[in-house]
Phi, psi and omega in degrees: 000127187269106176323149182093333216260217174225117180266174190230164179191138199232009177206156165311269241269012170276315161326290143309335174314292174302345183244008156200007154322318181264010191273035151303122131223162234250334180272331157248024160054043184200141186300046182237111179272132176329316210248153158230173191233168184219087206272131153204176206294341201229101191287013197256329198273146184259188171288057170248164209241175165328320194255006182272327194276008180285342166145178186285134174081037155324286166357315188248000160271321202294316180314301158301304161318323176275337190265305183267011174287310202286319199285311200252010175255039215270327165280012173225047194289147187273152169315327147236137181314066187240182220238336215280290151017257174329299191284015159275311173322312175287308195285344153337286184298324249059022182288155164300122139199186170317353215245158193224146175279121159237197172230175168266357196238107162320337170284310153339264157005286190293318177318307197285359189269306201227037183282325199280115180274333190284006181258016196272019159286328175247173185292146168249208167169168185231131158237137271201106208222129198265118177264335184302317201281341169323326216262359161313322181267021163295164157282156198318321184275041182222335176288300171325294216270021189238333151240039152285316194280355191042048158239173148264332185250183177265138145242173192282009166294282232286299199295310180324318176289328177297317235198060169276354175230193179303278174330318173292318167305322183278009182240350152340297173192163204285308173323147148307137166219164148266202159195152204236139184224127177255113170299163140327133152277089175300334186186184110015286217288319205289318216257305174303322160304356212356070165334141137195184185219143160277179189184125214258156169281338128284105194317334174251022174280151169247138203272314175307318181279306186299336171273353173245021154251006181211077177283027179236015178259359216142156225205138140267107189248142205241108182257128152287151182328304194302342185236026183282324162297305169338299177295342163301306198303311180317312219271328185296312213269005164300319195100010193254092169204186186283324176306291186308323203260037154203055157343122152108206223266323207282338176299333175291296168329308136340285196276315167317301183300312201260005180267331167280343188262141191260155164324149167304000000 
């Protein structure tokens, strides 16, 4: 499989191919991958986050935005005070920020490709991002300090002492980089998503432009329109639906409405 490219898959079991054909690895003699994915209905939309879309001159708004998010969410405050927390606490909620949702799970993925029935016209796609070999390109003290821990992704214990605040992460060093944050379990659904977020070291970095400047972190694979119903019934009959990935009645509610509505 070549990095970088867009794979097309034209049946389920092409499908699988692309979405674990690379999870070998050869040193522990077991089926465990490197990438996590990221699913959506439009195989057109890039990685841009929440917050480039609040109006021009996001960048000098993300602060303020973060700053009366702690202030009036002060009685649903996270168990430890850190800025990394919060802004997982926001993006929970829907808060505008940086931070983008993925998953470890490729099936998770495919839910986001085809929950939405009025989008089964168009192509969707997953995309597919090797965070380990990401992290060659942290600067040294983020690096030092996510294997001092014998990890790969960041949580905001390991990243906080190194990073406590968005500034300081931007100031390591000038190259742009990312990082992978494995949230709090703020609830249920974060634990059923097998959660985790990317986070660009620039609030105006675009994560999609930054990754076709490093095409050996990732692949796109692009499902057609023809085959998204399939892939729904399968992924229903799996269990990979809104009732199981959004725990309590509107996630119930949610998998009721679209499991009863028939096909065009």
């Amino acid at each position: 499989m070549q990095a970088g490219t867009d794979i097309v898959v034209n049946s389920w079991l092409e499908l699988q191919a692309a979405l674990f054909d690379h999870s070998w690895d050869p040193l522990l003699g077991r089926f465990r991958s490197s990438y996590v994915y990221r699913g959506s209905w439009n195989k057109s939309y890039d990685l841009s986050t929440s917050i480039t879309r609040v109006g021009p001159q996001f960048e000098r708004l993300e602060p303020h935005i973060l700053r009366n998010f702690r202030k009036y969410a002060h009685g649903t405050a996270p168990q430890d005070d850190t800025i990394w927390n919060w802004l997982a606490l926001a993006q929970h909620h829907g808060l505008p920020t940086r931070l983008l949702d993925w998953s470890y799970s490729p099936y998770v993925a495919l839910h986001f490709v085809t929950d939405l029935l009025d989008k089964y016209e168009e192509d969707g796609a997953v995309w597919c991002v090797d965070y380990v070999k990401s992290k060659q390109y942290l600067p040294p003290a983020l690096l030092d300090a996510v294997n001092d821990e014998g990890a790969s992704v960041f949580t905001p214990e390991i990243l906080a002492p190194v990073s406590p605040t968005l500034k300081k992460l931007g100031s390591f060093q000038k190259e742009d980089f990312v990082l992978f944050l494995e949230p709090p379990s703020l609830d249920a659904r974060i634990i059923q998503q097998y959660a985790l977020f990317s986070m660009m070291s620039d609030v105006k970095s675009e994560l999609s432009s930054w990754l076709r400047q490093h095409p050996e972190l990732f692949f796109r694979v692009i499902i057609p329109a023809k085959l998204k119903w399939e892939i729904r019934d399968k992924l229903d009959q799996a269990n990979i639906t809104e009732r199981v990935l959004f725990p309590g009645l509107a996630g119930l509610s949610q998998w009721l409405k679209r499991h009863y509505t028939h096909s065009k």
